[in-house]
N, C-alpha and C positions, 0 to 999 in steps of 0.2 A: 780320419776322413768322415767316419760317421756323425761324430763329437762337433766340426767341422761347418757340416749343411746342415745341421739339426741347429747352428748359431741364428742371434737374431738377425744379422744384416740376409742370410738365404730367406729366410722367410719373410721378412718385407721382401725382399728383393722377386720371391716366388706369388705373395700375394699382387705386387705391382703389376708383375707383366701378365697375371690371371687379366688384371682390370682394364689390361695394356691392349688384351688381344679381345675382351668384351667391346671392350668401345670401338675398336679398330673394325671388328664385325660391323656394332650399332653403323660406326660411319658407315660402310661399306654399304650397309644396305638402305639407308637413306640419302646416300649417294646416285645410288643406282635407280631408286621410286622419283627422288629429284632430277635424274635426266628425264626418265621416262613420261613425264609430266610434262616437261622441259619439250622434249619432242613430240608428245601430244598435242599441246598446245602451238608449239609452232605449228605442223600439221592441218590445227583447226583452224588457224590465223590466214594460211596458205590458200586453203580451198571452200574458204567461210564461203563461197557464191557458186560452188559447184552443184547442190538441187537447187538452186535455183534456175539454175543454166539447163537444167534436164527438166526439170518442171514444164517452162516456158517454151521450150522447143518442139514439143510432141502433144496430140491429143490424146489422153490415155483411155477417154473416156466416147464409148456411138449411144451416144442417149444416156440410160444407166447403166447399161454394161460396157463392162472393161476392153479395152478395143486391143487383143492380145497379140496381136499382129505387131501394130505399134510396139506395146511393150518389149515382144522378143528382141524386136530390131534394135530399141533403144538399147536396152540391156546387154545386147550382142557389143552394139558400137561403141560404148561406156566400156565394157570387159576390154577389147580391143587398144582401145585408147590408153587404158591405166587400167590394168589390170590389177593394182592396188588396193580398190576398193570394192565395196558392196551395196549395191541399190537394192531398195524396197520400195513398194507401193504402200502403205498404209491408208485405211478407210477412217473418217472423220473421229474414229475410238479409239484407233492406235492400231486396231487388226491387221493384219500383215496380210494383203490380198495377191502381189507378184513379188517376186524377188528374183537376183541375180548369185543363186549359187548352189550348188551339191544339194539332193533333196535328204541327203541322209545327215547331214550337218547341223541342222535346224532343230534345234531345243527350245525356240519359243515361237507361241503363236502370235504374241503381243505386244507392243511398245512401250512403254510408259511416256503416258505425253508431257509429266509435270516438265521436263528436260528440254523438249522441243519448244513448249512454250516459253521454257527461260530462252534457248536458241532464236527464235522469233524475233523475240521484245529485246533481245539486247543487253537485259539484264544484268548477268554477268560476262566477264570479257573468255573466260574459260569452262564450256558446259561438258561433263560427261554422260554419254549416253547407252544406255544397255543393249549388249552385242549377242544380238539372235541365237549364234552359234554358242554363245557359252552365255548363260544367264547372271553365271557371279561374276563376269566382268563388266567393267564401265569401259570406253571407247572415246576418241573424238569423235563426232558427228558432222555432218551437216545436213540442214533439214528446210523444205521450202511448202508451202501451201499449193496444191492440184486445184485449180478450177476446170469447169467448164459450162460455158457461156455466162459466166459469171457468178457462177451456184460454187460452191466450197465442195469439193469430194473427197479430202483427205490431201496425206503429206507424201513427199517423196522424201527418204531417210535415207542417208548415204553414211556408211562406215569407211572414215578415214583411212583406217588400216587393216586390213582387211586377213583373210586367214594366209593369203599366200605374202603379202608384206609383210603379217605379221612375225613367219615361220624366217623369211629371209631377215630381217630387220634382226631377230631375238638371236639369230646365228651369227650374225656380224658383232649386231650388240653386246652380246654374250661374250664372244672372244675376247672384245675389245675390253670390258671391262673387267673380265678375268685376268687379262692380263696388265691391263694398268691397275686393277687393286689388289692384285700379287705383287707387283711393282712398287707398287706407292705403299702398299701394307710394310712391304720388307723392309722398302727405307725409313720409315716412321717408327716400325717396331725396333730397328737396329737402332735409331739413334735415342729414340725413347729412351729404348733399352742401357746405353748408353751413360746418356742424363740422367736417367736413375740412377744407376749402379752409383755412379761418384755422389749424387743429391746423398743417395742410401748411404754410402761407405762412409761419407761427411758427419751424416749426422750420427750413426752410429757412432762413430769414432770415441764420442764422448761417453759412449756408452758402455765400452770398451775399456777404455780409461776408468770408466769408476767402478765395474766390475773389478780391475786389477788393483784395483784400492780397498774393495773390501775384501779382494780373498788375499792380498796382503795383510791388511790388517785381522781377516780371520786366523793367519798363520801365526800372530802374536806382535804385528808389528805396530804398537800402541799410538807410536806417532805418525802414521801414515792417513793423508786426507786429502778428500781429492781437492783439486783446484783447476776450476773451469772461468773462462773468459765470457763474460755476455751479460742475458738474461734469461729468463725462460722457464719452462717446466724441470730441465735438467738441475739448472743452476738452483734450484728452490731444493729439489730433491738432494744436491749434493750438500748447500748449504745445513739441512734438516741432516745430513749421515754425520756431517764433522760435528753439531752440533750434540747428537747421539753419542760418537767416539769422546767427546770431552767430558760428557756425564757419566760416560761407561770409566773410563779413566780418572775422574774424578771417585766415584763409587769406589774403583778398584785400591783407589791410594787410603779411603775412608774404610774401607774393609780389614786393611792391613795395617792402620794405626789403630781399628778396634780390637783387631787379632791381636797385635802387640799389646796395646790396654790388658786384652782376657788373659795376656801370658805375667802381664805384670800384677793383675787382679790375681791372679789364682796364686802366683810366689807370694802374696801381702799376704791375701788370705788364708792362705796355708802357715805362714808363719807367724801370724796370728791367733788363730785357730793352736793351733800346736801349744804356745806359748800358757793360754789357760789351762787348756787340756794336759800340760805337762803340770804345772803347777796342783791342779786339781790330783791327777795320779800321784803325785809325788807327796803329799798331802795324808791322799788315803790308806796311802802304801807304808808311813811311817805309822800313822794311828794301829792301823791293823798289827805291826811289827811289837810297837810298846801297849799295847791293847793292855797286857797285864799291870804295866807299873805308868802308863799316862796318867797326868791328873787332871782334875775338872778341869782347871783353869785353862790348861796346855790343848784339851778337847775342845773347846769352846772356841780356843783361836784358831786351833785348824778350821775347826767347822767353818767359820766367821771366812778364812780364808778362803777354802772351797764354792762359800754361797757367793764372794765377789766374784772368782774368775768363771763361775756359772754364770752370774749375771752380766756380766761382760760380755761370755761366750754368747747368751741370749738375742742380748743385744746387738751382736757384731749380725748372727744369723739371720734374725729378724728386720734391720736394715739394710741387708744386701737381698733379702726376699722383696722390699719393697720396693727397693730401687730395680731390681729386673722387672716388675711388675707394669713398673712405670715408664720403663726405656722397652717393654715389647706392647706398651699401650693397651696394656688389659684393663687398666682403671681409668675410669669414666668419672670426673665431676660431678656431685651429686647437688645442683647450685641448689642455696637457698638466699633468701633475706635477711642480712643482719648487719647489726652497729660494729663497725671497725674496733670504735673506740670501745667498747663495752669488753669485745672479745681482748683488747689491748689488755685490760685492766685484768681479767681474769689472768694471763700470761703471766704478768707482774704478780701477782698475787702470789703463785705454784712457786715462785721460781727466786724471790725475796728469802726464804729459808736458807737457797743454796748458793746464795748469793753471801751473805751475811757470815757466813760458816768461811768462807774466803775471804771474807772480809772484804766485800768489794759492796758500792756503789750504787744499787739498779733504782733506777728513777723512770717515775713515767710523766710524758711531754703531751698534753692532746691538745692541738690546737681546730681540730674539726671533730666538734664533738655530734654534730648531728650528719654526718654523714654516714650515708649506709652505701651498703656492697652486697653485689648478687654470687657467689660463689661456695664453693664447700668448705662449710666453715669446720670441718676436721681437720683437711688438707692444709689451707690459710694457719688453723693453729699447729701445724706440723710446722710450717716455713716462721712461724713467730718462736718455737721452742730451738731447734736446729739454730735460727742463728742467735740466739740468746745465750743457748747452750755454750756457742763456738765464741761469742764475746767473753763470756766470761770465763773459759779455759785460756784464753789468750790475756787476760789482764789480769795482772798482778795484785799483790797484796794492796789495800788501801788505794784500789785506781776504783774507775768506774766505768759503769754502764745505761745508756741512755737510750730507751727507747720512745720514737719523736712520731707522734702522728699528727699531716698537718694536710692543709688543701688545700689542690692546686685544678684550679678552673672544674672541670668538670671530671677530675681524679682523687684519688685518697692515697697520700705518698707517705710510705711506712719508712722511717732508718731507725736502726740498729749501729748506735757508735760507743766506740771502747776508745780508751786510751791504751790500749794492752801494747803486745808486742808488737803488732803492725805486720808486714807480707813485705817483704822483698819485693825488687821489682823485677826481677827475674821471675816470680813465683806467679806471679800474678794474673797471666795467664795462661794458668793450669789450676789456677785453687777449685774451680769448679767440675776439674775431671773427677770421676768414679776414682777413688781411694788414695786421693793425692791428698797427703797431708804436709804442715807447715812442719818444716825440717826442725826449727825451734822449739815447737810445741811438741812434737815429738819425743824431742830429747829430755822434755821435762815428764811427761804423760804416758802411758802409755794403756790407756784407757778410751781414746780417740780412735772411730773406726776410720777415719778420714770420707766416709760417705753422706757426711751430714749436709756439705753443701751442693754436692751433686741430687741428693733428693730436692731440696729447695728449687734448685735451678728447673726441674723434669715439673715439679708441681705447678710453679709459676709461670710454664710454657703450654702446661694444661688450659690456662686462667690466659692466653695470650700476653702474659707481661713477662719482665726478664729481673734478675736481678743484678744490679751493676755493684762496682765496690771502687772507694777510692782509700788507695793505703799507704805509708809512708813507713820503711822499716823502724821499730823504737817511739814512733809515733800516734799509735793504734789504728784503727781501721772505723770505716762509716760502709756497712753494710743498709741497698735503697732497693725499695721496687715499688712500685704504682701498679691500681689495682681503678678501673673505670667506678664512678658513684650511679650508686642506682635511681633512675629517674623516678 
């Protein structure tokens, strides 16, 4: 239950009818200032000629003094009539000189005329004016000019609604809109209440629904996505979760074909590894055994044996050190300036000894001899050694190797072609995995770490270019990658 009202649809639902029952107030009480204005105004509308009717009828004035006699009577006859309202005498300043009511009631001595002059002139169609008895209120009025013998002696000021209408008027009043905005509140806030709940429950609904999408899918349900009808903030939101789910899912299948990788890297490498390191022990183990009756010659060949599967060993460690290096992006391109072709030449040069000793073929092609390239020219001649290396382990006796630099628009496109044994075509998209070797070369080699062209691949993605391969089994292979020319 707690779990329950603590949901999003109660608290919208609880924020709404906060805002349901503010505004319900606001009207209420702008309802109520709007009659009251409403019946002000009619009031003033009513009796707009009543001081004037009292002005013109009596003389208030025997000379300068106030002829009080008069006034009683007037005042008397006025209370009598309509006991609704309140007369005042006022002096040409606004001074309040007679009046008609309670002397203990009276909180001001004064009028403010700016009101009566708008009252006068007509100005506005609705004036209020300030009620003797309580200073912070405004009042309808009505208000008329005293003469006598034609001399100006001030106003007669009459309060439309007076203290004893006002007392009965606010009691009626009062009831009546207590209980028609108890009334009209109830049925407003119920139906309000109402229309929201289902507006609220609607829109939630969806929100509900993709809640139970991801704590479905948090529970491991990998294919579970939401799917909503429309447009909107929801639909964006859920579009962006499945979009998530199929990266997370993606990720997860990428995690466990690299895990499987690590388990197949660690069995190569282990039996790898083992393989010199057996050879090496089994080596030392017989030396030390015939230590007394070995001969030079027989010493020399072990040794001779020992220092290959060392170097072997070296080699397999020292390229699987640079390949993690390179796949957890510790190494940084250290770019410089330099001629393709110059570095081409130098490659050819190291690599013509071991070429020749196989009795193979290696030529070099340059057909852009002036182009340069901005890059690290260590890394660049790791990917020219790797696949030279891998040409010429894969071509046989009296085949060859061709390495072609030539230029295309505003790039310098390096290949590497053999005639050798060529790649399956099953093989050939995986030659570039971490420690996938050619099952042929294999069988003949067993000196290949199979990491040579997965370092190429990691280096030439440093350099933003890739290296592609087009191969025919028996056929050999054309090892290509492009490299931008520097302006």
């Amino acid at each position: 239950m707690k779990h329950f009202f603590s949901s999003l649809f109660w608290k919208i639902s609880a924020i709404f009818l906060l805002i349901l029952i503010i505004i319900s107030g606001v009207y209420m009480y702008i309802s109520v200032f709007t009659a009251e204005m409403y019946f002000q105004e009619t009031r003033q509308k009513l009796d707009l000629f009543v001081a004037d009717h009292i002005a013109k009828e009596y003389d208030y004035y025997s000379g300068d003094e106030l002829n009080k006699d008069v006034i009683e009577e007037v005042f008397h006859n006025v209370m009598v009539i309509n006991p609704s309202i309140e007369v005042y005498l006022l002096d040409e300043k606004g001074k309040i000189l007679a009046y008609f009511a309670p002397e203990h009631t009276m909180q001001a001595e004064e009028i403010p005329l700016e009101p009566i002059h708008q009252f006068l002139k007509q100005e506005e169609q609705f004036v209020l004016g300030l009620d003797p008895k309580n200073p912070l209120t405004e009042k309808a009025f009505s208000a008329a000019k005293v003469e006598d013998d034609g001399n100006f002696m001030g106003y007669i000021y009459v309060i439309l609604g007076g203290e004893e209408y006002e007392n009965a008027s606010q009691l009626v009043f009062g009831s009546y809109i207590l209980r028609l905005g108890i009334r009209s509140m109830a049925i407003a806030l119920i139906t309000a209440a109402l229309i929201g709940f289902i507006a609220i429950g609607f829109i939630t609904r969806n929100i509900r629904k993709i809640n139970g999408v991801i704590a479905d899918f948090q529970k491991g349900n990998l294919n579970a996505r939401i799917k909503l009808k429309g447009k909107g903030e929801l639909n964006e939101f859920a579009n962006a979760f499945n979009s998530m789910a199929d990266t997370i899912v993606e990720n997860i299948d990428e995690i466990k074909r690299i895990d499987s990788q690590r388990r197949d890297l660690i069995a190569n490498v282990s039996h790898d590894l083992r393989t010199p390191l057996s050879v090496i022990q089994g080596y030392v183990e017989t030396a030390l055994i015939k230590s007394e009756n070995i001969s030079d010659e027989e010493k020399n060949k072990y040794l001779e044996t020992i220092l290959s599967s060392t170097k072997r060993l070296m080699n397999l460690v020292n390229e699987l050190f640079e390949l993690s290096k390179l796949e957890a992006k510790q190494v940084e391109p250290n770019d410089e300036i330099f001629s393709i072709a110059e570095l081409a030449q130098d490659v050819h040069q190291k690599n013509l000894i071991i070429a020749q000793k196989k009795n193979v073929d290696l030529t070099l092609e340059i057909k852009a001899e002036h182009k340069i390239v901005k890059a690290d020219i260590s890394m660049i001649e790791k990917v020219f050694q790797n696949l030279i290396d891998n040409a010429i382990k894969y071509t046989p006796d009296e085949g060859f190797v061709i390495i072609r630099i030539e230029s295309q628009n505003n790039s310098v496109v390096t290949s590497v072609i053999d005639n050798g044994l060529g790649i399956s075509e099953s093989e050939l998209p995986h030659i570039f995995e971490r420690y996938h070797k050619n099952k042929r070369v294999a069988q003949k080699s067993d000196t290949s770490t199979g990491l040579g062209l997965a370092i190429v691949k990691k280096i030439l993605e440093l350099h933003n270019s890739k290296i592609t391969v087009e191969s025919k089994e028996n056929e050999g292979a054309t090892f290509q990658f492009i490299l931008n020319a520097y302006k």
